[in-house]
LUMRONU-355943 format. One line per field, with one value per atom (N, C-alpha, C): residue number from 1; x, y, z. Coordinates in nm, 2 decimals. Example, Ala and Ser with C-alpha at 12.3 -4.5 7.8 and 13.67 -1.06 7.14 Angstrom:
2
num = [1_1_1_2_2_2]
east = [1.32_1.23_1.32_1.28_1.37_1.29]
north = [-0.57_-0.45_-0.33_-0.22_-0.11_0.00]
up = [0.78_0.78_0.78_0.71_0.71_0.79]
REM end
This chain:
153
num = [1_1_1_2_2_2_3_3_3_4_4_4_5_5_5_6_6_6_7_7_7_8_8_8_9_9_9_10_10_10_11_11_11_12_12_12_13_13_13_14_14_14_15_15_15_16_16_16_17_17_17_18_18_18_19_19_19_20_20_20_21_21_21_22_22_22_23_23_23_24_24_24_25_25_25_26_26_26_27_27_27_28_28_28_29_29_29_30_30_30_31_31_31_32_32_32_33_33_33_34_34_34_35_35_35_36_36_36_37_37_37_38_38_38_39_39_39_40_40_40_41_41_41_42_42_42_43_43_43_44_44_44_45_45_45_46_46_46_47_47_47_48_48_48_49_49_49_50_50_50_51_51_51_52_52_52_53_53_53_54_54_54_55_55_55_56_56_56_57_57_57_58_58_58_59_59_59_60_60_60_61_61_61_62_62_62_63_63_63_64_64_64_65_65_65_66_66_66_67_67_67_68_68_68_69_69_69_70_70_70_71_71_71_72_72_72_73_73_73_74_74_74_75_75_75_76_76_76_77_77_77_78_78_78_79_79_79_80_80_80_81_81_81_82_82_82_83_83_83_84_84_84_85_85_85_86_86_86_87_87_87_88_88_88_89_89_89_90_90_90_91_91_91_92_92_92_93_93_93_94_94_94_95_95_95_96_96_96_97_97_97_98_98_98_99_99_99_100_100_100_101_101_101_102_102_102_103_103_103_104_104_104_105_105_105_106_106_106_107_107_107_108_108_108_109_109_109_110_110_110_111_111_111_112_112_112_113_113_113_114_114_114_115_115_115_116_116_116_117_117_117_118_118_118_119_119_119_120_120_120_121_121_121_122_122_122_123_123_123_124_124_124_125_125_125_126_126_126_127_127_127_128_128_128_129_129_129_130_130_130_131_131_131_132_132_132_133_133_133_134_134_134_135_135_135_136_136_136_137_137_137_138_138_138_139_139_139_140_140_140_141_141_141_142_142_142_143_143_143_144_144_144_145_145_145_146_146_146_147_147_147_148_148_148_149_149_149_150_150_150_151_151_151_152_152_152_153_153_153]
east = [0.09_0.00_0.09_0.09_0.16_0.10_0.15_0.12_0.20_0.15_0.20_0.24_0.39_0.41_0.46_0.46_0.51_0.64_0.77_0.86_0.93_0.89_0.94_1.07_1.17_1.30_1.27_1.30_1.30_1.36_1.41_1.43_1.37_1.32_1.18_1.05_1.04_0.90_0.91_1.09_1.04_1.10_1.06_1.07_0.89_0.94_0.82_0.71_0.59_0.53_0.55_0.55_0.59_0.49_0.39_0.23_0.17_-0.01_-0.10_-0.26_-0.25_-0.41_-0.52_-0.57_-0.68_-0.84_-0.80_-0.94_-0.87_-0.72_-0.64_-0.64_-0.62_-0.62_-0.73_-0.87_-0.99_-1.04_-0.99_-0.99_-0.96_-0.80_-0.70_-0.74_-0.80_-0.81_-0.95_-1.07_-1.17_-1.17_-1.06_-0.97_-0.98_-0.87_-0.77_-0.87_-0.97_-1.08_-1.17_-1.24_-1.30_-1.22_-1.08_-0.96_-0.93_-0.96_-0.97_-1.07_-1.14_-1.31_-1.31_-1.30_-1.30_-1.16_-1.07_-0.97_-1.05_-1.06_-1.14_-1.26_-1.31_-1.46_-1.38_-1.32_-1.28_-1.14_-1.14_-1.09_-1.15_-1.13_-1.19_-1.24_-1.31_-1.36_-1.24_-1.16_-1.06_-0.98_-0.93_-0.84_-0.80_-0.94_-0.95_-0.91_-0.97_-0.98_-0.85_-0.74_-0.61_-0.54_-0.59_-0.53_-0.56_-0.66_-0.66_-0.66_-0.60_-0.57_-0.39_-0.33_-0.18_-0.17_-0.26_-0.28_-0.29_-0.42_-0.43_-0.35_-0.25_-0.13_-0.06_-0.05_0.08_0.00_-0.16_-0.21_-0.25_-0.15_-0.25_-0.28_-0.39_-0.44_-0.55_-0.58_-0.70_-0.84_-0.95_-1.03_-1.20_-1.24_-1.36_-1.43_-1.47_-1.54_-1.48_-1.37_-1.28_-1.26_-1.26_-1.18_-1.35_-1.45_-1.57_-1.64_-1.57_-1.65_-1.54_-1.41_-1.32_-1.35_-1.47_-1.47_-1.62_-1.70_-1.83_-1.94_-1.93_-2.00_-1.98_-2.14_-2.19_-2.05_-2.06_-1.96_-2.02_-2.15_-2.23_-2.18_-2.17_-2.21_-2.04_-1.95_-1.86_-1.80_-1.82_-1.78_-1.87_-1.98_-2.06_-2.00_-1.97_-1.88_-1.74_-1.68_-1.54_-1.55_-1.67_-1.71_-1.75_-1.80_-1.86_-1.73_-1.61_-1.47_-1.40_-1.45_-1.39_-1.26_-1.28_-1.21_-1.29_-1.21_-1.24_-1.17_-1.21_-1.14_-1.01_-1.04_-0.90_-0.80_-0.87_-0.75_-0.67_-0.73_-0.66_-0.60_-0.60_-0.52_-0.44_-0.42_-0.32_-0.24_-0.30_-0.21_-0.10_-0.19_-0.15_0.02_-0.01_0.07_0.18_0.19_0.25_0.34_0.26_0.34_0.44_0.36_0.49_0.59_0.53_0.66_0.78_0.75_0.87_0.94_0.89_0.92_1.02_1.00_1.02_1.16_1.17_1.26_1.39_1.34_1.47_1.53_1.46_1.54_1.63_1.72_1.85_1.87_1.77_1.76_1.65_1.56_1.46_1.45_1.44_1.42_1.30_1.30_1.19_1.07_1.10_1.03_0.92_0.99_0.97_0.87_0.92_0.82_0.64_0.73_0.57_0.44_0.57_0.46_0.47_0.50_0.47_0.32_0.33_0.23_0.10_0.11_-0.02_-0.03_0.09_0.07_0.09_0.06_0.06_0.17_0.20_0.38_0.45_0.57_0.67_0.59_0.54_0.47_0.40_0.34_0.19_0.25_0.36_0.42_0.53_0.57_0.62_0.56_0.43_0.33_0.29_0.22_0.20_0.26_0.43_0.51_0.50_0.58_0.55_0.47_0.33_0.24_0.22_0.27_0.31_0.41_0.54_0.64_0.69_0.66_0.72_0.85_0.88_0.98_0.98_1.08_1.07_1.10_1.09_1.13_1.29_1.36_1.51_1.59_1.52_1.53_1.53_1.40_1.38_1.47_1.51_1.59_1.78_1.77_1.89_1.97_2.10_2.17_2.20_2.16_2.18_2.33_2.35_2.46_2.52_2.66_2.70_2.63_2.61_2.55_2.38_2.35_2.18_2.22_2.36_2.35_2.41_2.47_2.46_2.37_2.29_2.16_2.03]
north = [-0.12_0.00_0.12_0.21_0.30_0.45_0.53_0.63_0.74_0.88_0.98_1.04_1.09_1.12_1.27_1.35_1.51_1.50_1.57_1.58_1.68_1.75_1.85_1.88_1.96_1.99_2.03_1.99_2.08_2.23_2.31_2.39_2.48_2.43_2.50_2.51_2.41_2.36_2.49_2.53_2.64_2.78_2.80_2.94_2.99_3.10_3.21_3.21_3.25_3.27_3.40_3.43_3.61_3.64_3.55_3.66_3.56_3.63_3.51_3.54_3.45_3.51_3.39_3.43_3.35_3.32_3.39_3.36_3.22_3.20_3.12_3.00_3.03_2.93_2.85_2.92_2.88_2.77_2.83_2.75_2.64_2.62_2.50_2.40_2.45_2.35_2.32_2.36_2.30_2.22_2.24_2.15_2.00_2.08_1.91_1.82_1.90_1.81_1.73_1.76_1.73_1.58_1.64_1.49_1.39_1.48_1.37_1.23_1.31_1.25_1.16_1.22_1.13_1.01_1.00_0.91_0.79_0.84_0.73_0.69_0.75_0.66_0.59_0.57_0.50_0.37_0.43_0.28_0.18_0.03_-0.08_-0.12_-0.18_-0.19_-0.32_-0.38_-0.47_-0.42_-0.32_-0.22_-0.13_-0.09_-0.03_-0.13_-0.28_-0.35_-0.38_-0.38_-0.40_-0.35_-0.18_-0.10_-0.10_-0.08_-0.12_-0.29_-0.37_-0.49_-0.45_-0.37_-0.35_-0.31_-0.15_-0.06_-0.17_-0.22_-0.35_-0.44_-0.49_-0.57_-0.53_-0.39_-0.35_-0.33_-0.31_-0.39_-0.51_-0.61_-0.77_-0.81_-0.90_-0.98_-0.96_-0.89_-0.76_-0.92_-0.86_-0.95_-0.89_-0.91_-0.85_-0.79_-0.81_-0.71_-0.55_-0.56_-0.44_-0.34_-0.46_-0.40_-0.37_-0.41_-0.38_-0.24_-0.22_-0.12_-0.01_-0.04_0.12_0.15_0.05_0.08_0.15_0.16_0.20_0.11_-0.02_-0.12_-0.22_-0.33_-0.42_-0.54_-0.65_-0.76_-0.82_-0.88_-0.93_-0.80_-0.73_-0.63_-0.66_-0.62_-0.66_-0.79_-0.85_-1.03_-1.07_-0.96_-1.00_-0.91_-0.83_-0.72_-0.74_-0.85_-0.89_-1.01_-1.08_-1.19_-1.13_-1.04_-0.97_-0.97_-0.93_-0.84_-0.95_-1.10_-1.25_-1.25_-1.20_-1.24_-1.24_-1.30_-1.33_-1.25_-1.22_-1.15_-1.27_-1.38_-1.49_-1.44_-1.49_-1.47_-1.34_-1.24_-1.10_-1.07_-1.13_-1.10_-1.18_-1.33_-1.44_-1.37_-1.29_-1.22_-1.10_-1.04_-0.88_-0.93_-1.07_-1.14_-1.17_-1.23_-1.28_-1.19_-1.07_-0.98_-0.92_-0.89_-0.81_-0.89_-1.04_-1.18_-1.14_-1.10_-1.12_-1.00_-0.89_-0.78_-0.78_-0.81_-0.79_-0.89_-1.02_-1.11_-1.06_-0.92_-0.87_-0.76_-0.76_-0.65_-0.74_-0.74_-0.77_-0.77_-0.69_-0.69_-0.71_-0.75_-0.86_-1.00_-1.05_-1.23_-1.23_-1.36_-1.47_-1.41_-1.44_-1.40_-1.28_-1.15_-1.06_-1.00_-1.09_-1.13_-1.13_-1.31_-1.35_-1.25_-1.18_-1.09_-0.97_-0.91_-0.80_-0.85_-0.97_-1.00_-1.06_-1.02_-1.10_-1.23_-1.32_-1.44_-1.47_-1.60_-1.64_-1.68_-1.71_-1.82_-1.79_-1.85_-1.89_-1.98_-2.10_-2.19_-2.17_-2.09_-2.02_-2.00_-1.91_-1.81_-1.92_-1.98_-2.07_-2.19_-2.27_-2.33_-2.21_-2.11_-2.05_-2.00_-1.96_-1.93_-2.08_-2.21_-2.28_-2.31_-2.27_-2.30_-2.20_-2.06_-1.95_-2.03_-2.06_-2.01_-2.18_-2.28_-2.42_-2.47_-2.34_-2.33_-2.31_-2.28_-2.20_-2.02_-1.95_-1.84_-1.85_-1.93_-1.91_-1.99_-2.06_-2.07_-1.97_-1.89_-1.82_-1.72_-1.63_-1.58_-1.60_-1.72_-1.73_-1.72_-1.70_-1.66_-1.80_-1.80_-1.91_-1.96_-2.11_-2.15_-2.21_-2.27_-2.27_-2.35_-2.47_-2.58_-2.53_-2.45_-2.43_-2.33_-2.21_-2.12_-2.20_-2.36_-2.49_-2.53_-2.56_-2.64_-2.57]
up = [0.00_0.00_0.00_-0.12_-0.13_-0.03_0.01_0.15_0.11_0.08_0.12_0.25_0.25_0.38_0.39_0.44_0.45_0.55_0.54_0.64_0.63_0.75_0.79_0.82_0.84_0.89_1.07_1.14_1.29_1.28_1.21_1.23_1.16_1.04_1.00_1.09_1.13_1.22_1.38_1.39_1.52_1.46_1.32_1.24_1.25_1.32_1.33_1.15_1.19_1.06_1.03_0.91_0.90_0.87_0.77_0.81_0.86_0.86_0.92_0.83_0.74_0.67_0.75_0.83_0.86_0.73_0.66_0.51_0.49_0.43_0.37_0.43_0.63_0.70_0.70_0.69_0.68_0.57_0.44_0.31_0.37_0.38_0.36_0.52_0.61_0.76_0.66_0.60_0.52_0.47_0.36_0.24_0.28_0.40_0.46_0.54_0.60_0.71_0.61_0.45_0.37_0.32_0.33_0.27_0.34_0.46_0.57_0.61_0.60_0.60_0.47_0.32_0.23_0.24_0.32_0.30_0.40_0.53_0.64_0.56_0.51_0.47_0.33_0.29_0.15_0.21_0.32_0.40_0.39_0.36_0.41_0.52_0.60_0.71_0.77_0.67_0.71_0.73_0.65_0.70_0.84_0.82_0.99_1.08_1.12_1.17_1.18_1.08_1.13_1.17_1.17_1.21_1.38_1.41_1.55_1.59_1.56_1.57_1.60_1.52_1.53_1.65_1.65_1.82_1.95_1.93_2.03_2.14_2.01_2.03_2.15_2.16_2.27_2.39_2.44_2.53_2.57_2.51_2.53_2.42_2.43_2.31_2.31_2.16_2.12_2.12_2.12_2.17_2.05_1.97_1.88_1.95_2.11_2.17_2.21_2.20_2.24_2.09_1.98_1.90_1.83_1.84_1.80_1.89_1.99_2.07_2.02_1.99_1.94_1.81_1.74_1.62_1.62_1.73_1.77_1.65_1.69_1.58_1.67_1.63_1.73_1.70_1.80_1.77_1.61_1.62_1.50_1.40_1.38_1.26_1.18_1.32_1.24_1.17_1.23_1.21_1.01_1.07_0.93_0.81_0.86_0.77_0.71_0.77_0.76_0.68_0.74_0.64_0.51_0.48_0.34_0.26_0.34_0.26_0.23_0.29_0.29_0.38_0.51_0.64_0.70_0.86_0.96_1.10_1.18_1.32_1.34_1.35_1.41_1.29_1.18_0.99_0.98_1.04_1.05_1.16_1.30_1.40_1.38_1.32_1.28_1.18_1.08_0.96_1.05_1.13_1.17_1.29_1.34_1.42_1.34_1.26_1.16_1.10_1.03_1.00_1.08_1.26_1.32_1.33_1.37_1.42_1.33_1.20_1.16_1.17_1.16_1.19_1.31_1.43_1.55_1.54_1.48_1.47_1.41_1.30_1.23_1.37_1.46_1.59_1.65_1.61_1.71_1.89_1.94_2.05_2.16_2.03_2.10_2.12_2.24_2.18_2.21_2.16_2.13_2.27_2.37_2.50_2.48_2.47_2.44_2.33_2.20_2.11_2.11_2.17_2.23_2.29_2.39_2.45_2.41_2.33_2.21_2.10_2.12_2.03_2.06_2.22_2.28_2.33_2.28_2.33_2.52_2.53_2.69_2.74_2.65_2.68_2.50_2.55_2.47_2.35_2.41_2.33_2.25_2.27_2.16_2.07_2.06_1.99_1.85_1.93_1.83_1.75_1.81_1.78_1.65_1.66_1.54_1.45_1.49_1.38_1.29_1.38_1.27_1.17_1.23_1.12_0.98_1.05_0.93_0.81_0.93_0.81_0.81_0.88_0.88_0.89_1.02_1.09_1.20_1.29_1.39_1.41_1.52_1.52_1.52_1.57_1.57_1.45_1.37_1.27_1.15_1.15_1.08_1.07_1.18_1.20_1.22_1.22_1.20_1.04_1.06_0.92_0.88_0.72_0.64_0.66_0.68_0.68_0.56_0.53_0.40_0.36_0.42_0.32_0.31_0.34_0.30_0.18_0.19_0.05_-0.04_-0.03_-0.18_-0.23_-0.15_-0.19_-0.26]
REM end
């Protein structure tokens, strides 16, 4: 998914404005709140869903009722809605897991532990029980550097 991003300089960001047209200001906060509004409503409803599925994560293991009430929509409404877009709440927290697992595996100064519970799981076990089934490895496999005879073969 390609994303526009803006980046500012810090030392632009604490330069004084030299004028101030509030007509101008008015246009453009109009503009941006209209672009705003049209970007969120042209979101997917899966999208959102993994968007606060990623947020989730870093309190615990996100749960349809939590993640159905920050989305101000019933549990049914959503489950039916995810089903319409051909997911599921487990298939998108398993994907959204998945994705950071490996993420998190390329940090050098996280282990395995840590992981787990970055990603909601209960134990150690959970965490590797499902990587294997992602990737048909383990996490310290995955992460580990190819050795010579695997760069022969």
């Amino acid at each position: 998914m390609r994303r526009a991003r803006l980046v500012f300089h810090e030392v632009d960001l604490r330069a004084p404005f030299s004028s101030y047209n509030s007509e101008l200001l008015a246009m453009l906060d109009a503009a941006l709140d209209a672009d705003l509004s049209k970007a969120e409503n042209n979101t997917s409803l899966t999208d959102q869903v993994r968007w606060h599925l990623r947020r989730a994560l870093t309190a615990g293991r996100p749960e349809l009722r939590s993640i159905a009430r920050a989305m101000a929509i019933s549990e049914r409404s959503l489950q039916r809605h995810l089903k319409d877009e051909g997911h599921s709440f487990k298939s998108l927290l398993s994907e959204i897991r998945h994705q950071l697992a490996c993420q998190y595996l390329r940090e050098p100064n996280l282990d395995i532990s840590e992981i787990a519970y970055l990603l909601g799981y209960e134990g150690q076990g959970s965490f590797y029980r499902a990587f294997q089934k992602w990737e048909n490895r383990t996490p310290a496999e995955w992460h580990a550097p190819p050795t010579l005879n695997s760069k022969m073969s």
